[in-house]
ROFI-972656 format. One line per field, with one value per atom (N, C-alpha, C): x negated, y negated, z; residue number from 1. Coordinates in steps of 0.1 Angstrom, whole numbers, plus 5000, padded with zeros to 4 digits. Atoms other than C-alpha are relative to their C-alpha. Last residue first. Layout:
BEGIN
x <- X / ...
y <- Y / ...
z <- Z / ...
n <- NUM / ...
//
This chain:
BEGIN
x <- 4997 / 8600 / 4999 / 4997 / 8583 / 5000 / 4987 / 8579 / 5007 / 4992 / 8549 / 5014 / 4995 / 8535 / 5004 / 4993 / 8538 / 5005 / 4988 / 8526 / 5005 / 5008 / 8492 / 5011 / 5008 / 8510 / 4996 / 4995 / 8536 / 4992 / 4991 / 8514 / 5006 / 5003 / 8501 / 5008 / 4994 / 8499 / 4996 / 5006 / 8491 / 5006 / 4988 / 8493 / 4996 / 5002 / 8472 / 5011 / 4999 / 8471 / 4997 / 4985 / 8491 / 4989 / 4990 / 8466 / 5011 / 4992 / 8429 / 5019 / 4997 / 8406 / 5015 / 5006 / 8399 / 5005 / 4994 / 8415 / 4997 / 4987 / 8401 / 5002 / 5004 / 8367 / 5012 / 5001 / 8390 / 4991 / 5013 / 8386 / 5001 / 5008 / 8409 / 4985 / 5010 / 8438 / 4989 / 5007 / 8460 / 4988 / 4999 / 8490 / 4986 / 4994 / 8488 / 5005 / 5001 / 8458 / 5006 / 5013 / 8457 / 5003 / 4997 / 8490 / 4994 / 4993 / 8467 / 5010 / 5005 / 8443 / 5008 / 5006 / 8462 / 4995 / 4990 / 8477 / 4996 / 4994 / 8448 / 5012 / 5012 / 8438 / 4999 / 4995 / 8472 / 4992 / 5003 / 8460 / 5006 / 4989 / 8465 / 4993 / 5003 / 8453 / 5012 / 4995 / 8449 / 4999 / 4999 / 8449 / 5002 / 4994 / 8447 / 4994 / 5007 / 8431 / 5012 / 4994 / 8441 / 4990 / 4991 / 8424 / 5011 / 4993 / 8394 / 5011 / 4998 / 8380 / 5007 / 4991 / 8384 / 5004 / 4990 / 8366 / 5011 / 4995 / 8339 / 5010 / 4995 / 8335 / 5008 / 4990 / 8340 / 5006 / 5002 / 8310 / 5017 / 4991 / 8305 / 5009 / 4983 / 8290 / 4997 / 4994 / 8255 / 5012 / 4989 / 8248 / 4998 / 4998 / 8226 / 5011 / 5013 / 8227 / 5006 / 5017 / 8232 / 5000 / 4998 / 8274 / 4989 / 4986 / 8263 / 5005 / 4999 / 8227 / 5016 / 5007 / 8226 / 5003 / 4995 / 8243 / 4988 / 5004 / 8231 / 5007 / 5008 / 8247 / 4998 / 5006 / 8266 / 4989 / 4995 / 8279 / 5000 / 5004 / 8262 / 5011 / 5004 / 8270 / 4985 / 4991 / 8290 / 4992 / 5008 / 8277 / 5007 / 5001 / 8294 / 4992 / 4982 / 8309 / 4997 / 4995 / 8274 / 5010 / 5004 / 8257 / 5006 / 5008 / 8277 / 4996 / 5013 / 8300 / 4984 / 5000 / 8325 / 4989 / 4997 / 8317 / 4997 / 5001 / 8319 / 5006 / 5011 / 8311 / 4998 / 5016 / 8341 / 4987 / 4999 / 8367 / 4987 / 5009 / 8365 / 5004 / 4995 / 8392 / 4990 / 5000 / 8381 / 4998 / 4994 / 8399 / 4995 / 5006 / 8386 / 5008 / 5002 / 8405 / 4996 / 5000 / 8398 / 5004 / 5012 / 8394 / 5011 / 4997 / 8400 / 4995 / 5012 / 8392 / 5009 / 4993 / 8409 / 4991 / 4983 / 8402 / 5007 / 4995 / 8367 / 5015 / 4990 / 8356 / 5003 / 4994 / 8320 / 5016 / 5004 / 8312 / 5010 / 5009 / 8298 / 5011 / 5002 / 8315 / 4992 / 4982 / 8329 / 4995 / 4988 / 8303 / 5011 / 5003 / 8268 / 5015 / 4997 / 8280 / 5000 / 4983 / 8288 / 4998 / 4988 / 8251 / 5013 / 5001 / 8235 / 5007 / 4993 / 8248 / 5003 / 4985 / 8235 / 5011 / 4998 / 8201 / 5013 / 4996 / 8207 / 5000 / 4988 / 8214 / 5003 / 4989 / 8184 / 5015 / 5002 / 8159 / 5012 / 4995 / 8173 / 4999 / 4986 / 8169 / 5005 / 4995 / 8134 / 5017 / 5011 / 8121 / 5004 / 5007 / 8157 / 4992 / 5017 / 8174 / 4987 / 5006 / 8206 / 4987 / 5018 / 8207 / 4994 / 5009 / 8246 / 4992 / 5004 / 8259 / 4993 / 5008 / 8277 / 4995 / 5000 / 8293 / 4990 / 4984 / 8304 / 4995 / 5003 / 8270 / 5008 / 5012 / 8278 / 4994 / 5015 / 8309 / 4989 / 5000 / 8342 / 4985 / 5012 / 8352 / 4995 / 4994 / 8373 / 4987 / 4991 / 8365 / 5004 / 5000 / 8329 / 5010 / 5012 / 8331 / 5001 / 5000 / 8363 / 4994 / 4989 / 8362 / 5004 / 4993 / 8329 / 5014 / 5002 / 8313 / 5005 / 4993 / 8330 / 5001 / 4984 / 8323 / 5008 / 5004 / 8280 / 5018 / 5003 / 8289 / 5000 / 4992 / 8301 / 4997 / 4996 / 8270 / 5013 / 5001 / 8268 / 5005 / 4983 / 8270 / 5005 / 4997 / 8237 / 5012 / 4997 / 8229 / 5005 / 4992 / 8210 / 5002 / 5006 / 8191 / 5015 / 5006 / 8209 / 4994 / 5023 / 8212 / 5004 / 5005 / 8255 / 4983 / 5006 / 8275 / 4992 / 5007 / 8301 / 4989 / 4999 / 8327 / 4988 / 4999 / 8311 / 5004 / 5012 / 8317 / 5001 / 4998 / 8336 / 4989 / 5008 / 8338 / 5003 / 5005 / 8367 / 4986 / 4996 / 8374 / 4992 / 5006 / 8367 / 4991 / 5017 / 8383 / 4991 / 5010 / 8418 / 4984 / 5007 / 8441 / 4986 / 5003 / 8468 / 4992 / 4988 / 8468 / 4996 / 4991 / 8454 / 5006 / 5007 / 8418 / 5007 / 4999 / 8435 / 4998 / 4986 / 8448 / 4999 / 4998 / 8413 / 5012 / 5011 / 8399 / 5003 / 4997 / 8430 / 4994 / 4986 / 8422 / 5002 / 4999 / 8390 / 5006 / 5006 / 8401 / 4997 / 4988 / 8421 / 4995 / 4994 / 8392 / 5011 / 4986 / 8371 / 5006 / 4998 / 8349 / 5008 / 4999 / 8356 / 5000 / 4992 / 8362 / 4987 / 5006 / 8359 / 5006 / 4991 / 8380 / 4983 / 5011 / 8367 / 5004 / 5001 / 8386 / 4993 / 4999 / 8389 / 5001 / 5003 / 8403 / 4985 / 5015 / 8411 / 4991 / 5001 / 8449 / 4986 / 4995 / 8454 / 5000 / 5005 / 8426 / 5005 / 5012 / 8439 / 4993 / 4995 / 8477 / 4983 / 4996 / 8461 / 5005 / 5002 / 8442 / 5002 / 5008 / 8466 / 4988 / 4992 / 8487 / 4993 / 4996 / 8464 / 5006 / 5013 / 8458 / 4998 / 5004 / 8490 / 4985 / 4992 / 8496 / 4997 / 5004 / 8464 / 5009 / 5013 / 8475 / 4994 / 4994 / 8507 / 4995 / 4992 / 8490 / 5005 / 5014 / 8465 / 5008 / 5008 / 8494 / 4990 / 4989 / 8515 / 4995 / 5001 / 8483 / 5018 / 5013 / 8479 / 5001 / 5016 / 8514 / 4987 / 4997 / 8554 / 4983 / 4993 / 8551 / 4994 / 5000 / 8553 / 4999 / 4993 / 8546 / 4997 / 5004 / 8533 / 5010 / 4991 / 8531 / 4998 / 5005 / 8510 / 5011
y <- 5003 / 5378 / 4984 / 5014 / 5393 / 4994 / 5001 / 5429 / 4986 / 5004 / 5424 / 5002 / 4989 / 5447 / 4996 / 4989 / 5420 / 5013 / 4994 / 5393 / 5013 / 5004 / 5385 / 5015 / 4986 / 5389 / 5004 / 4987 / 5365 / 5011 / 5000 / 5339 / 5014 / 4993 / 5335 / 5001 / 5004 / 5306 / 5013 / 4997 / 5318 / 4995 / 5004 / 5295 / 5013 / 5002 / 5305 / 4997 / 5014 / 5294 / 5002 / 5007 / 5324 / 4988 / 5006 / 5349 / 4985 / 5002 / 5350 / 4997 / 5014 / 5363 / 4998 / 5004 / 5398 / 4984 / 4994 / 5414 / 4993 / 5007 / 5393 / 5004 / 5011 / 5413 / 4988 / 5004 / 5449 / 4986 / 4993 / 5477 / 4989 / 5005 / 5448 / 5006 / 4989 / 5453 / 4997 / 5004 / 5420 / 5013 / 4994 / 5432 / 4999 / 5008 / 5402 / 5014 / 5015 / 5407 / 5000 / 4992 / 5447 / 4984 / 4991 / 5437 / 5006 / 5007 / 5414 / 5003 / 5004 / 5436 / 4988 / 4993 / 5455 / 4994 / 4992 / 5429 / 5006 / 5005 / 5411 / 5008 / 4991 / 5430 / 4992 / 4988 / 5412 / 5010 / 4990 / 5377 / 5014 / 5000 / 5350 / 5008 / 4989 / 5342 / 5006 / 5003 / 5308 / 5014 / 4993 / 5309 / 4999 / 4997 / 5283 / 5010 / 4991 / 5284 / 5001 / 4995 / 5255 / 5008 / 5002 / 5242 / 5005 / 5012 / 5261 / 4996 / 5011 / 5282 / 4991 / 5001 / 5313 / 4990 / 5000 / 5301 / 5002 / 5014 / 5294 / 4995 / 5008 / 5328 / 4983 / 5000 / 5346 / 4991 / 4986 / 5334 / 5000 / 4997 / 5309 / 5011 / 5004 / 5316 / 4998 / 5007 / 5315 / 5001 / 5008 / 5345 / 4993 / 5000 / 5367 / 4987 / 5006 / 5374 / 4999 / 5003 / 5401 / 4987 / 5001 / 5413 / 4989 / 4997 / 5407 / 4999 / 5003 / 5410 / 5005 / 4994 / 5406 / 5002 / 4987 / 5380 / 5009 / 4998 / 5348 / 5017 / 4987 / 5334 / 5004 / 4999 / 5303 / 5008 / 5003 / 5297 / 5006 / 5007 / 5326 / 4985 / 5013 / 5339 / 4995 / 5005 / 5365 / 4991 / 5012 / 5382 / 4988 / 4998 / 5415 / 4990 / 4998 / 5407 / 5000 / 5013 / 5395 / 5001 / 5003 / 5432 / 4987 / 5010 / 5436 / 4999 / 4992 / 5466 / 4995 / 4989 / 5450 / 5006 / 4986 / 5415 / 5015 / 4990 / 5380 / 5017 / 4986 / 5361 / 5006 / 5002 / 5340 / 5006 / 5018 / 5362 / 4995 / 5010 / 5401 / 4988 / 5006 / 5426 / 4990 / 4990 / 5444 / 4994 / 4987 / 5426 / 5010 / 4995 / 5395 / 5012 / 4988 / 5369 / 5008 / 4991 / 5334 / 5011 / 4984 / 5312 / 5002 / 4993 / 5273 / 5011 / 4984 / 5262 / 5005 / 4993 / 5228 / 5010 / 5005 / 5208 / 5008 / 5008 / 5224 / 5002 / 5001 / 5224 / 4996 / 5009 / 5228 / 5010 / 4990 / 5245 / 4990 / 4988 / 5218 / 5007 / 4994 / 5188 / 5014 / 4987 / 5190 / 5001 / 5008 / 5161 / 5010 / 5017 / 5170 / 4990 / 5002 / 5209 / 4980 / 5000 / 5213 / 4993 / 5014 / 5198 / 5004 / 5011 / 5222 / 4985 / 5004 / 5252 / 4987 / 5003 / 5241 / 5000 / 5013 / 5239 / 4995 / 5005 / 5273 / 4985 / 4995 / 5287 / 4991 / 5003 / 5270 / 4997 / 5012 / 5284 / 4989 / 5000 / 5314 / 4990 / 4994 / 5312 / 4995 / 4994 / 5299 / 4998 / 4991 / 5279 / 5010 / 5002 / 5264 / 5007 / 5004 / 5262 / 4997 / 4984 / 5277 / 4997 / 5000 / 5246 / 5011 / 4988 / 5246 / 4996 / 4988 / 5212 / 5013 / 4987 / 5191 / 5010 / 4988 / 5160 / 5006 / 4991 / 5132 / 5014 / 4990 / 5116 / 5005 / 4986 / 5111 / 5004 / 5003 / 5092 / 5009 / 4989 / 5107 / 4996 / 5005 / 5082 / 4999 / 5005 / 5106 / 4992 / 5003 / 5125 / 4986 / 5014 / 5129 / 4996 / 5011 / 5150 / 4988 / 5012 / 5167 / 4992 / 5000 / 5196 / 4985 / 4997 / 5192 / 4997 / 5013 / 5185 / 4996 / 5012 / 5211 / 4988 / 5001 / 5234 / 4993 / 5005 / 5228 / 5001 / 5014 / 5233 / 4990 / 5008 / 5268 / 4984 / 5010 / 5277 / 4997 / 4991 / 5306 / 4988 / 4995 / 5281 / 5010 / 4988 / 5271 / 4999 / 5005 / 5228 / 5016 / 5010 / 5235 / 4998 / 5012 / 5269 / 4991 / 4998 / 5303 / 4981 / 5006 / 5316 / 4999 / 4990 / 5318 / 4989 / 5004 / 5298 / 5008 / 4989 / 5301 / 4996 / 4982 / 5284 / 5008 / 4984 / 5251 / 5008 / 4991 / 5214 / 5011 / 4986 / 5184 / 5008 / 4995 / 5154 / 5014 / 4987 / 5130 / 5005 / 4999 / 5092 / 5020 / 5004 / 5075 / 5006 / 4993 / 5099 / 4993 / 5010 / 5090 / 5003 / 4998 / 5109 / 4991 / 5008 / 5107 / 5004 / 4999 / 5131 / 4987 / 5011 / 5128 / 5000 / 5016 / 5139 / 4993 / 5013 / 5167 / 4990 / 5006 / 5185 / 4992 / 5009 / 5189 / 4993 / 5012 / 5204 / 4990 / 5009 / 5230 / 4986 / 5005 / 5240 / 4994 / 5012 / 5246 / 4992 / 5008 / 5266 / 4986 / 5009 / 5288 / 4989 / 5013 / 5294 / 4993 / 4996 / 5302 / 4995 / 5003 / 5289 / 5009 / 4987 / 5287 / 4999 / 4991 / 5254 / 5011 / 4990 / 5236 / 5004 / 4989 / 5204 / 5008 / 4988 / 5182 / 5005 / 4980 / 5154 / 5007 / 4995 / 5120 / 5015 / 5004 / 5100 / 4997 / 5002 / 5118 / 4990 / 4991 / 5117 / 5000 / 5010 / 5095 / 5003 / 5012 / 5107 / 4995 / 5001 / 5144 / 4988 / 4998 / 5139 / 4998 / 5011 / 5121 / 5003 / 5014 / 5149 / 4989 / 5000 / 5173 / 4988 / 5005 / 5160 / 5002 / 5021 / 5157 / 4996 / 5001 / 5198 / 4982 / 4994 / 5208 / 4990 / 5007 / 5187 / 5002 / 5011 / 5203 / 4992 / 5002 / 5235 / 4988 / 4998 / 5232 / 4999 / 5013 / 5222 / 4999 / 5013 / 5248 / 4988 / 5004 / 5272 / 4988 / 5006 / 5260 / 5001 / 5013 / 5267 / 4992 / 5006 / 5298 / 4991 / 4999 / 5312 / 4990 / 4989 / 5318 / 5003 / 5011 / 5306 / 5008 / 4997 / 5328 / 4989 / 5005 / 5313 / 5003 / 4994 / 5334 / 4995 / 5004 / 5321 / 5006 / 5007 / 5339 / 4999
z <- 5014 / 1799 / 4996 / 5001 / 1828 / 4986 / 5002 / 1833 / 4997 / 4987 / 1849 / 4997 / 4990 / 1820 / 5013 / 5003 / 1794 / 5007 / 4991 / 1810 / 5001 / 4986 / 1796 / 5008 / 5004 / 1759 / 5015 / 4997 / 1775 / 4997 / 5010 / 1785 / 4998 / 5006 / 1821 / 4987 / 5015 / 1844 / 4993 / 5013 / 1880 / 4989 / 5014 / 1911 / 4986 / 5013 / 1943 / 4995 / 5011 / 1976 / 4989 / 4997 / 1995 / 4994 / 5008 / 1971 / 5008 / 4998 / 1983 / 4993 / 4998 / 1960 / 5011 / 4988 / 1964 / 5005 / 4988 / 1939 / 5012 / 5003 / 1908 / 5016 / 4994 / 1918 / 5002 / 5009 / 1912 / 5005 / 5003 / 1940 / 4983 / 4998 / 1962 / 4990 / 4999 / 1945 / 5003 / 4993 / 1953 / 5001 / 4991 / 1933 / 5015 / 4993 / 1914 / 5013 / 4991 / 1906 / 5008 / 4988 / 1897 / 5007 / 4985 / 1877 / 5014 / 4995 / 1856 / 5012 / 4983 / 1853 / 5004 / 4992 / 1832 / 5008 / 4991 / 1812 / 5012 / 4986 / 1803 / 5010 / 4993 / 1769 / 5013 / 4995 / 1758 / 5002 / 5012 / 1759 / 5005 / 5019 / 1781 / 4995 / 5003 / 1821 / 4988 / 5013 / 1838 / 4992 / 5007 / 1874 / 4988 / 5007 / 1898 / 4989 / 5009 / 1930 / 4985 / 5010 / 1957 / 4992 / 4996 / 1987 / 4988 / 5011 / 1979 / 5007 / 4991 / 2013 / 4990 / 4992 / 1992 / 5004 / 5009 / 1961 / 5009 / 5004 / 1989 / 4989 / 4985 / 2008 / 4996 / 4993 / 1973 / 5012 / 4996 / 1953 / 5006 / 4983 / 1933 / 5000 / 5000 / 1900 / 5015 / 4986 / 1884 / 5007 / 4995 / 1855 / 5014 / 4983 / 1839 / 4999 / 4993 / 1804 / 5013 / 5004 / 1777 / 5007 / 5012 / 1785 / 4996 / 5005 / 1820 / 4984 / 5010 / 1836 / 4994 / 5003 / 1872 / 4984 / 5003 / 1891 / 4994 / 5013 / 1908 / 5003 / 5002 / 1938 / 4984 / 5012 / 1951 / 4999 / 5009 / 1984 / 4983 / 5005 / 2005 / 4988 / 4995 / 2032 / 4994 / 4993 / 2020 / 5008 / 4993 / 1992 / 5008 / 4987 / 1984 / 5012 / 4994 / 1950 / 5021 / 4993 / 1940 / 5009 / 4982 / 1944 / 5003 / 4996 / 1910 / 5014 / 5003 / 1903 / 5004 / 4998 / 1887 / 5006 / 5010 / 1882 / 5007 / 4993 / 1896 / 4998 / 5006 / 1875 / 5010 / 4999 / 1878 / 4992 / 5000 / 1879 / 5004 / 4993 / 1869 / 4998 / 4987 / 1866 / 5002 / 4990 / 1836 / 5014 / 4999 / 1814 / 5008 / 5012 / 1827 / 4998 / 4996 / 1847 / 4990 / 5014 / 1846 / 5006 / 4999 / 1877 / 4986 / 5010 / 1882 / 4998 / 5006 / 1917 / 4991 / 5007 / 1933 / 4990 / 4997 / 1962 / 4989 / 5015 / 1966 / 4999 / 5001 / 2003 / 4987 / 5011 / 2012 / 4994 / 5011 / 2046 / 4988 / 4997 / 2053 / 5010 / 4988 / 2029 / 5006 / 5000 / 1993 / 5015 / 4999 / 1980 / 5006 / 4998 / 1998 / 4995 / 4986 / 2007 / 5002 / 5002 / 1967 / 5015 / 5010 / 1959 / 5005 / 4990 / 1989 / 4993 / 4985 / 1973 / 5009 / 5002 / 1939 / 5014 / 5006 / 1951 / 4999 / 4987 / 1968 / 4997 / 4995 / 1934 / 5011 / 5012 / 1916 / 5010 / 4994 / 1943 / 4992 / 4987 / 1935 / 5004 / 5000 / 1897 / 5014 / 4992 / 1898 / 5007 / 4997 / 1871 / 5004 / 4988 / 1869 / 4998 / 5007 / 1834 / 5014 / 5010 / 1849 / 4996 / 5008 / 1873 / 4996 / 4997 / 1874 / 5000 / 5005 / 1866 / 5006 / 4990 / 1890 / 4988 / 5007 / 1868 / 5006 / 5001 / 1888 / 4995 / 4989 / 1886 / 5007 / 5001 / 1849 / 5011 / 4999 / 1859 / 4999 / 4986 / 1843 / 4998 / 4989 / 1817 / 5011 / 4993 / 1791 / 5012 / 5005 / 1759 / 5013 / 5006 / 1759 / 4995 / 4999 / 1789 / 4993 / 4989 / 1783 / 4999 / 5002 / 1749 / 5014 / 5011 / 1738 / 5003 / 5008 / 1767 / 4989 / 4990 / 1788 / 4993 / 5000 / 1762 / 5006 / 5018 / 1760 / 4998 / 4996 / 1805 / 4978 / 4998 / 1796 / 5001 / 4989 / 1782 / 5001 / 4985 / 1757 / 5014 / 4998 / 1727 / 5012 / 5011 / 1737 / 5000 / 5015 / 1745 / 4995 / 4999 / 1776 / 4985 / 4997 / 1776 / 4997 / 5014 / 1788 / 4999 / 5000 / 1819 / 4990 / 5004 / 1822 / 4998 / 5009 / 1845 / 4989 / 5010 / 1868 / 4986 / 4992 / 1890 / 4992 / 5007 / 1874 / 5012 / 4995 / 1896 / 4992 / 5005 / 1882 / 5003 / 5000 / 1908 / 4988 / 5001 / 1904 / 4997 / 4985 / 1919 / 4995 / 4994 / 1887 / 5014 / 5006 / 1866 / 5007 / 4996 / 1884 / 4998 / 4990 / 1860 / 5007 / 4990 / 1838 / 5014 / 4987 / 1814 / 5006 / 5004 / 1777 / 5012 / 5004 / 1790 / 4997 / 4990 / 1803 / 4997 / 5001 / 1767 / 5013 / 5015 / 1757 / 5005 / 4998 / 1794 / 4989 / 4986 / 1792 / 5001 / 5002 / 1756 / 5013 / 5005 / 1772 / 4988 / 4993 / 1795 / 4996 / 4998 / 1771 / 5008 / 5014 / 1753 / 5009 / 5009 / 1784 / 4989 / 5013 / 1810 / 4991 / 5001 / 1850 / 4982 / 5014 / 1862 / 4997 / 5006 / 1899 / 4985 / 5008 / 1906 / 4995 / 4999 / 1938 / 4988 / 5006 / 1936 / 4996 / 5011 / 1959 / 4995 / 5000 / 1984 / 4983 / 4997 / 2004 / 4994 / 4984 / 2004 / 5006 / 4987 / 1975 / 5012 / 5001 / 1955 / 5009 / 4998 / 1960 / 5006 / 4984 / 1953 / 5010 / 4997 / 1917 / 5017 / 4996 / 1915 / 5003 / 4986 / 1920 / 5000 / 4993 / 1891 / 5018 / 5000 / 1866 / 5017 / 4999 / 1869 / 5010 / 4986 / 1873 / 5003 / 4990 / 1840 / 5013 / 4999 / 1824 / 5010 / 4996 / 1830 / 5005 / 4989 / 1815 / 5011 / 5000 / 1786 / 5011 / 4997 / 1788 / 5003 / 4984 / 1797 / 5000 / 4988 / 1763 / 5014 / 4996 / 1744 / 5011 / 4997 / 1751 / 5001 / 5006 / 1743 / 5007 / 5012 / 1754 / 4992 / 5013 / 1789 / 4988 / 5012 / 1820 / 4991 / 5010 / 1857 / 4988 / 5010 / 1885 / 4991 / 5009 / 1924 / 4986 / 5012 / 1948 / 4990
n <- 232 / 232 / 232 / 231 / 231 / 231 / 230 / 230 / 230 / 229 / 229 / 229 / 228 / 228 / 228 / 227 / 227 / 227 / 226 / 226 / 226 / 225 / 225 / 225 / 224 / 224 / 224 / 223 / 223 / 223 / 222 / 222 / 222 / 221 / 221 / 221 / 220 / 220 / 220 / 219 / 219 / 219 / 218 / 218 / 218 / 217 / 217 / 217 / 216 / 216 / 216 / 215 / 215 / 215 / 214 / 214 / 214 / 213 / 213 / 213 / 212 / 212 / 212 / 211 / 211 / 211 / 210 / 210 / 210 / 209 / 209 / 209 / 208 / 208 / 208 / 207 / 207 / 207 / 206 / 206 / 206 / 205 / 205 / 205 / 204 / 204 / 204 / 203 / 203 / 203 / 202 / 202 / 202 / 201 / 201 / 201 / 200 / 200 / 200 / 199 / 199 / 199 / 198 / 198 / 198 / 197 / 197 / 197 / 196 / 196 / 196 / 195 / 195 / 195 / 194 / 194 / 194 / 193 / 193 / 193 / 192 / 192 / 192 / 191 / 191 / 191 / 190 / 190 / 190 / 189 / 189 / 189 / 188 / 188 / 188 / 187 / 187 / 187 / 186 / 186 / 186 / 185 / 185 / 185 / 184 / 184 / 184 / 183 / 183 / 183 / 182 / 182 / 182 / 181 / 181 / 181 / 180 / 180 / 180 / 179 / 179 / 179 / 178 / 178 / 178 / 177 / 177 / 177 / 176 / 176 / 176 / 175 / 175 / 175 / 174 / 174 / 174 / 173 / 173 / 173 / 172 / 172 / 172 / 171 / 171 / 171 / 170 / 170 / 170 / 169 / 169 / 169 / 168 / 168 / 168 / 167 / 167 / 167 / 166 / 166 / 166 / 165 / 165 / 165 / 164 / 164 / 164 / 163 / 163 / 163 / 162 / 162 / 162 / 161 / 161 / 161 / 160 / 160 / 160 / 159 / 159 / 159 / 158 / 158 / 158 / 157 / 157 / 157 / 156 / 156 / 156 / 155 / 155 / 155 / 154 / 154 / 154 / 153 / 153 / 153 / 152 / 152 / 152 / 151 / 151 / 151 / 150 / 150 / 150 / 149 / 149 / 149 / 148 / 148 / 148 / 147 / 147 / 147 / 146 / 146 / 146 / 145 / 145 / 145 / 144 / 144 / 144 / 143 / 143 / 143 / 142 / 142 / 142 / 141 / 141 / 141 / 140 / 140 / 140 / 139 / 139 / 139 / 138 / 138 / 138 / 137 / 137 / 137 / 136 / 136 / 136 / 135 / 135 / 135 / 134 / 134 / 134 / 133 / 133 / 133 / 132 / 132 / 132 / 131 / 131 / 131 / 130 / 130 / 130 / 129 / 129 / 129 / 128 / 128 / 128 / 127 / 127 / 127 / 126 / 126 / 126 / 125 / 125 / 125 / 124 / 124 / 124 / 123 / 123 / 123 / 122 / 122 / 122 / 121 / 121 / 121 / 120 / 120 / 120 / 119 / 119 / 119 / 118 / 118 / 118 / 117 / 117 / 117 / 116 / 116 / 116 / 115 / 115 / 115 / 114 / 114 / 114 / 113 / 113 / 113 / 112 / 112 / 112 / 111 / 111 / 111 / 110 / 110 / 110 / 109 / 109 / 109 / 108 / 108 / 108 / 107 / 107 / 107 / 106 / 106 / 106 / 105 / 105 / 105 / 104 / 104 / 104 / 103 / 103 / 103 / 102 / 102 / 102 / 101 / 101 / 101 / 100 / 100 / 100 / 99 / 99 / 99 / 98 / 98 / 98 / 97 / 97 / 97 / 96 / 96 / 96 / 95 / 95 / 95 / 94 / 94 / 94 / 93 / 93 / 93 / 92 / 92 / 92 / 91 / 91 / 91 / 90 / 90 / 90 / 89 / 89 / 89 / 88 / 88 / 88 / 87 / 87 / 87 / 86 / 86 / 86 / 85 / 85 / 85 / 84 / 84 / 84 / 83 / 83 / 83 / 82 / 82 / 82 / 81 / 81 / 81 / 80 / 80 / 80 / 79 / 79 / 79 / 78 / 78 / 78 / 77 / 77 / 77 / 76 / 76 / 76 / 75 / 75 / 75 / 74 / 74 / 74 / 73 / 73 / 73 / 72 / 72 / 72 / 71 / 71 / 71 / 70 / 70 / 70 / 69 / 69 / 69 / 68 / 68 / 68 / 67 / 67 / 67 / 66 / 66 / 66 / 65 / 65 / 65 / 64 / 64 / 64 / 63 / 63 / 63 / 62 / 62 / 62 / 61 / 61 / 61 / 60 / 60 / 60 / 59 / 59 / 59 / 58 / 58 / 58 / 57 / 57 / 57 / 56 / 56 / 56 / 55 / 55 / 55 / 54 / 54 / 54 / 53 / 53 / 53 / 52 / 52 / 52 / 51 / 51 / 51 / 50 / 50 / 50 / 49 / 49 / 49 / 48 / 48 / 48 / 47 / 47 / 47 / 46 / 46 / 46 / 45 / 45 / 45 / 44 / 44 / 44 / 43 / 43 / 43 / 42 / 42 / 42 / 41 / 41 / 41 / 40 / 40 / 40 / 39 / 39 / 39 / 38 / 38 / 38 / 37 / 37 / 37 / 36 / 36 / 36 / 35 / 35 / 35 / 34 / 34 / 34 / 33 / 33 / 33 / 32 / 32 / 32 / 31 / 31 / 31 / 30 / 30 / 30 / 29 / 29 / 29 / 28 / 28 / 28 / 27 / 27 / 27 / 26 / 26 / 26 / 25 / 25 / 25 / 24 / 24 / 24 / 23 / 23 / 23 / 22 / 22 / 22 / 21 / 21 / 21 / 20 / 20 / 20 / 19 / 19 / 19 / 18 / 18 / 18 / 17 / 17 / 17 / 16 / 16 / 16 / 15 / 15 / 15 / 14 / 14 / 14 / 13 / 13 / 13 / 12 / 12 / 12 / 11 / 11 / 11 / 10 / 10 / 10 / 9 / 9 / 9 / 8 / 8 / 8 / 7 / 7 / 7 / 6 / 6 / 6 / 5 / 5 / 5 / 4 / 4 / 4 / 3 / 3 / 3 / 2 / 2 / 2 / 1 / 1 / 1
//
């Protein structure tokens, strides 16, 4: 796994973004189009502000959630109420481009597999996302996939619910299909990061970060992030 320093937040989002731009456009021309998962966050959506000025075939791309939290449509809790804010109504990405969770589902499970069967309809069977944005938490988690969680251990399933996390449940994709991604990038800043940042890149598996495959990742990290890689 690759691991690139820059001096603050907003220099990875930006950095971010480029990486970002740039696979889609390899994407589009190779398949034809882009799958890109996201993961919410500030820096993230710093990332999602500074795409919209990139060059990119919006036509051609799909945006799917790594993760979602139960709450209603429109909370500040939602990743998806950040997307829209910071992408959505920036750029002219078709609205049946946009894969939301179905947190607002009667029934959760039924929700989940719902969602399964949306990545399998544009990403193929087993569905194939071209590019997976993850987070990492201070205590090792990506996605929502958390410490401790019966998700960590679900393996054939795409998409799974959690149990309650800092007050709500949660959607995320799971291991088997963050694996299968064709790329994983990493975006990871602040200095309550550190620590599990070394667990990452050491591939510790008793952390959820740990797990993910490393020979296709990328990380961006700023130096607070860094600080105990030794990296200046």
């Amino acid at each position: 796994m690759k691991i690139e320093v820059f001096p603050d937040p907003d220099t990875v989002a930006h950095q971010a973004a480029a990486i970002v731009a740039a696979h889609a456009r390899e994407a589009v021309a190779a398949r034809g189009r882009f799958i890109l998962g996201v993961s919410g966050g500030h820096t993230p959506w710093l990332m999602l502000r500074a795409l919209a000025s990139e060059k990119v075939p919006w036509e051609a791309v799909h945006l799917v959630q790594v993760d979602e939290r139960v709450a209603p449509a429109g909370n500040a809790d939602r990743n998806l109420t950040h997307f829209r804010e910071s992408l959505l109504t920036r750029v002219p990405l078709r609205p049946e481009h946009i894969h939301a969770m179905p947190v607002e589902a009667p029934d959760l499970e039924v929700g989940a597999e719902s969602y399964a069967r949306t990545l399998r309809g544009i990403a193929g069977s087993p569905a194939v996302l071209d590019l997976v944005h993850l987070g990492l938490g201070a205590d090792g988690h990506t996605a929502s996939l958390i410490p401790g969680d019966p998700v960590l251990n679900v393996t054939d399933a795409d998409v799974a619910l959690t149990g309650v996390y800092q007050g709500r449940r949660r959607m995320t994709l799971t291991c088997p299909i963050i694996n299968r991604s064709r790329r994983v990038l990493w975006l990871v800043t602040g200095s309550d990061k550190a620590g599990s940042l070394v667990r990452l890149c050491d591939a510790d598996p008793s952390i959820p970060a740990g797990r993910v495959r490393q020979d296709h990742g990328l990380v961006l990290a700023d130096r607070a992030a860094a600080a105990e890689l030794g990296t200046n």
